[in-house]
Structure formats: structure tokens, C-alpha cells
Phi, psi and omega in degrees: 000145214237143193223144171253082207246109160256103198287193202255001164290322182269007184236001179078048196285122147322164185271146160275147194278014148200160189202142192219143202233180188207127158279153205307324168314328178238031167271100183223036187206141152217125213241123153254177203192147166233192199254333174058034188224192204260171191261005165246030161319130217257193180258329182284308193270015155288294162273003127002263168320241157024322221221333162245334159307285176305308179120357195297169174270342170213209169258148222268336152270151196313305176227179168220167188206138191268170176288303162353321185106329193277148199251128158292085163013328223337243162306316228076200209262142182042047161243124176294143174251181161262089159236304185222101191315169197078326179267340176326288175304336191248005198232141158257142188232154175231141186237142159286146196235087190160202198233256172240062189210047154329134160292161165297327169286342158286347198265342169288318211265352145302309199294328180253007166304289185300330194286305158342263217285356167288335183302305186300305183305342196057069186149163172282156198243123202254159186272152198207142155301157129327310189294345200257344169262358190180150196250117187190158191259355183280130019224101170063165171280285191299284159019280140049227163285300181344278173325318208283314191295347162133016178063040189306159207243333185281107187125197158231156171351128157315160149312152158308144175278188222251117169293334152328278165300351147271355128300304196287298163334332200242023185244165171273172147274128161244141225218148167310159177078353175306179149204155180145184194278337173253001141281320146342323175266329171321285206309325172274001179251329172307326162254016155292328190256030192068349178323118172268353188280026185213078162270166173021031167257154204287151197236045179216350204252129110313085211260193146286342177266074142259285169322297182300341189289305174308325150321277187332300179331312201266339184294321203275288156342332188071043171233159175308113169272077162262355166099356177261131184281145198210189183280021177245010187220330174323317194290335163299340184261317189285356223011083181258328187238000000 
């Protein structure tokens, strides 16, 4: 694959007003991310934007990459970035420069991003959407699903998923006797949803009135009212259906 790599000398990079480097050893993430901007944004006002919006010491990503295929400079390789906290350091990023309508040809040239930093690193690199480490909607649904089928290079970006079923997938099934922080969310949308049966019931506890309020729920819904929250009664408690 033939790479059109425009360095940060060539695109006219401002100096970062510090740079902190990593060695390849800890480098165990490859982060994908868009720009949440129009697609003919230029790289000065991106970092700009990064460094006099944010307060960053640069522009906030490793690399960046245009529908054109051509891939962009950022920090560079192993230099820590501002792309997802907690994460800076143990991560490398790549950004789409648009909001979610990649071309196939950036989706190669991400795609070669990623093979590039599993190369240098010697070993894989695991793939991550921005969203799945930090709560932000970057870098998009199709984006994504990309990242989630393994960043496949034939083609263009999956559809967007169904935002329902990407929500629901990631909640648990719940049974009486659960206990934790996702019954503690039961309990308040079962009274969000008017349920009166849970004055003085413990909001941490998958009691029985927790179980008769959901019953109600699904019977009122038309699904098997079986007291268990499962992906066919989240979306009902989320009002999502």
C-alpha cells in the first residue's frame, strides 16, 4: 500500500510547548477518534483549536487521517497525547478528520496505522473506539462498528448500528437477589416509571418488589413478564420502546 505521510513540518506545526515520549513497551492501545468537524478542516486549526481552545501543549493526536487516504503527523509515534484520559500514555491515536462518514480510503489508511504501530510495538495492539474508555459518542457508530468487526480494510465503514441495541448489549441481565450499582439503576427507573412499591426497599438489593415492579413493566409492554431484566425490558425502563 503506497502511504501519502505528510509530516508536522509540512503542514506547518506549531512547536508543542512540551513533548513526553514512551517506549514501545507501553504501548498496548490503539485508539481510534474523529474530529467531530467538517472534512476539509485544515491540521493548523485543529491544532489551534487543541492548544489555544483546550489549553493542550499540542494537537491532541498521534496521527490523523483525511478521506483522500492521506495520513497526517500529529504528536507523532510514541509521544504521549491528549486524546482519552487515563489513557495517553498506554495508547496510540488515530483521528478521522470529519465526523462519521469515512471513505474506504481512510479506513486503509487507519487500517495501516494500526498494523505500523503492532509492527514497531511487536505484538498486537488492542482496538478501541474513544467511547469504550471515556464517555463521549467519538468516534461515532459507524467508526465503531468498524473498530468492533476488527477494522476491516475492504470496503466502506459499516451502517450504523441500531443505538438501541448498543446500549442494551452493554447492560447486564438481572434476577432477584442480584446486588451492585445496576440494580441501584433498576430501582430508580422502576420509579422513574411510577412503580409505588419500593418505599424503605433496599436500592442495592434485586428484591422481590423490585421483581413484581418489572412484571408490571413487561405486562404493560406486551413481553413475557418474567421479572427478569434482560435486553428485551432495558429498553422498556430506558424508555427507549
Amino acid at each position: 500500500m503506497q502511504i501519502d505521510l505528510v509530516s508536522r513540518a509540512a503542514w506547518g506545526a506549531r512547536a508543542p510547548r512540551q513533548r513526553h515520549t514512551v517506549p514501545w513497551s507501553l504501548r498496548t492501545e490503539f485508539f481510534v477518534h474523529h474530529t467531530d468537524g467538517p472534512v476539509d478542516q485544515t491540521m493548523r486549526s485543529i491544532q489551534d483549536f487543541h492548544m489555544d481552545g483546550n489549553g493542550w501543549s499540542d494537537i491532541g493526536y498521534n496521527h490523523l487521517v483525511r478521506d483522500s487516504g492521506t495520513i497526517y503527523e500529529g504528536r507523532g509515534w510514541l509521544v504521549v497525547g491528549a486524546h482519552c484520559p487515563g489513557h495517553n500514555r498506554t495508547g496510540h491515536s488515530v483521528a478521522y478528520i470529519g465526523r462519521d462518514t469515512p471513505t474506504a480510503a481512510a479506513l486503509r489508511s487507519m487500517r495501516w496505522l494500526y498494523d505500523e504501530a503492532c509492527r514497531r510495538a511487536g505484538r498486537e495492539l488492542k482496538m478501541l473506539g474513544h467511547g469504550e474508555r471515556f464517555a463521549t459518542a467519538c468516534p461515532g457508530s459507524r467508526l465503531q462498528a468498524w473498530v468492533d468487526q476488527g477494522m476491516p480494510i475492504d470496503g466502506e465503514a459499516p451502517p450504523a448500528p441500531d443505538p438501541t441495541e448498543v446500549i442494551v448489549k452493554k447492560l447486564p441481565v438481572l434476577r432477584q437477589g442480584d446486588k451492585g450499582w445496576d440494580v441501584k439503576t433498576l430501582h430508580y427507573l422502576l420509579l422513574a416509571r411510577d412503580y409505588g412499591g419500593l418505599d424503605g426497599v433496599d436500592d442495592t438489593v434485586f428484591t422481590p418488589a423490585h421483581a413484581e415492579g418489572v412484571r408490571g413493566l413487561q405486562a404493560a409492554a406486551g413481553i413475557e413478564a418474567d421479572g427478569i431484566v434482560g435486553p428485551k425490558t432495558w429498553p422498556v425502563l430506558l424508555r427507549l420502546s
